[in-house]
C-alpha positions, 0 to 999 in steps of 0.5 A, a space after each residue: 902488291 906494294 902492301 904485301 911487301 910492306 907486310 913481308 917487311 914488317 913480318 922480317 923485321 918486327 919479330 926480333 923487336 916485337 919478342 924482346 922485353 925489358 926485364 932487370 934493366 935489359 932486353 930478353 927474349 919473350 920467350 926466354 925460360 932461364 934468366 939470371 938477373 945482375 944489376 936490378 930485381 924484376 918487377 911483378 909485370 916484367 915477369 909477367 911479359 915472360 910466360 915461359 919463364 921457369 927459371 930465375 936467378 937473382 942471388 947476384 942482384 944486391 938490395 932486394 929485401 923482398 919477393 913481391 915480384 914474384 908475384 908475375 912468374 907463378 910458373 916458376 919451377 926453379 928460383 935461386 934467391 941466395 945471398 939476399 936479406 930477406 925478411 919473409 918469404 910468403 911470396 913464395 907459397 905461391 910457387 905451386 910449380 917450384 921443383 927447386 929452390 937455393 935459398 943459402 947463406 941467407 944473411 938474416 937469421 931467424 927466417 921462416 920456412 913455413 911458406 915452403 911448406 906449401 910447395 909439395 912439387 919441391 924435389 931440391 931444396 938448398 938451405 946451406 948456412 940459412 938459419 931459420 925457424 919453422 923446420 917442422 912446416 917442411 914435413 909437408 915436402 913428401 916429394 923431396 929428394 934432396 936436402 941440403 942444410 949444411 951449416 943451418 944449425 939444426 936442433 932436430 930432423 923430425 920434419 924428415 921423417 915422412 920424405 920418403 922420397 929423401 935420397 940425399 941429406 946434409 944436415 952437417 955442422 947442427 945439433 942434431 943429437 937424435 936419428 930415430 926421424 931417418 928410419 923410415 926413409 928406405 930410399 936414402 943413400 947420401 947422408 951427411 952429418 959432419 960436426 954433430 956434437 
């Protein structure tokens, strides 16, 4: 009898901290699908201790330089990492999950996209004053419904011209001086083009 009490106990008691994780400095819910990170990045492992995990939000966090640990959440299906100087981002090819992405006002220049390139599941992608290089590694997005690339400085829109998916595109504030790449994408009904010379 007493050992089924103390079973009850540690049943009652044990999983509120038995669920909880430390992951960027602070508790979350083993089961947690959304975080936003503040004050640190996560580590690789911390990820890991969150197998639902399917959101992620770091673009508050200052000083990360890198994605590396992005390594621990392949199940990702949304990341937001705006805001943050980052030299490459090859760790994202691994994000065959990711249906969303917000990389804007990147703080370094000539990043480059041809990891994106790699994940055909992307349905929204937010580029808002990133200027990059490997535009064309994007045609592979066939999915992509949305694409935001206001103040990204674009020279041409060739890589769009197979996301016959596309229905919205904002290419504001660039130098695209050729339209012929949209004829084709029959499904679009929101096009921005602001600031074109």
């Amino acid at each position: 009898m007493r050992s089924v009490l103390i079973l009850l106990l540690l049943l009652i008691v044990a999983p509120a901290s038995a669920r909880e994780v430390m992951v960027c400095g602070k508790k979350v819910d083993a089961d947690a699908t959304s975080l936003t990170c503040w004050n640190a990045a996560p580590t690789a492992g911390e990820l890991r201790r969150l197998p639902d995990l399917k959101e992620l939000d770091v673009s508050y966090v200052k000083g990360v330089t890198h994605l590396r640990f992005l390594a621990g959440a392949p199940q990702l299906e949304r990341l937001d990492i705006s805001r943050l100087p980052l030299t490459s981002l090859q760790p994202l090819a691994g994000l065959s999950s990711l249906q969303r992405l917000e990389m804007e006002n990147m703080g370094t220049t000539g990043l480059d996209l041809a990891p994106l390139g790699k994940l055909t599941q992307m349905r929204c992608l937010h580029l808002e004053g990133t200027e990059a290089k490997g535009w064309m590694a994007l045609k592979t997005l066939t999915a992509l419904r949305v694409l935001e690339a206001e103040l990204a400085k674009l020279k041409t829109l060739a890589f769009v011209s197979g996301m016959t998916e596309l229905v919205l595109l904002d290419a504001s504030y660039g130098e695209v001086r050729d339209l012929t790449p949209l004829k084709g994408l029959s499904k679009l009904r929101f096009l921005e083009l602001h600031g074109q010379p």
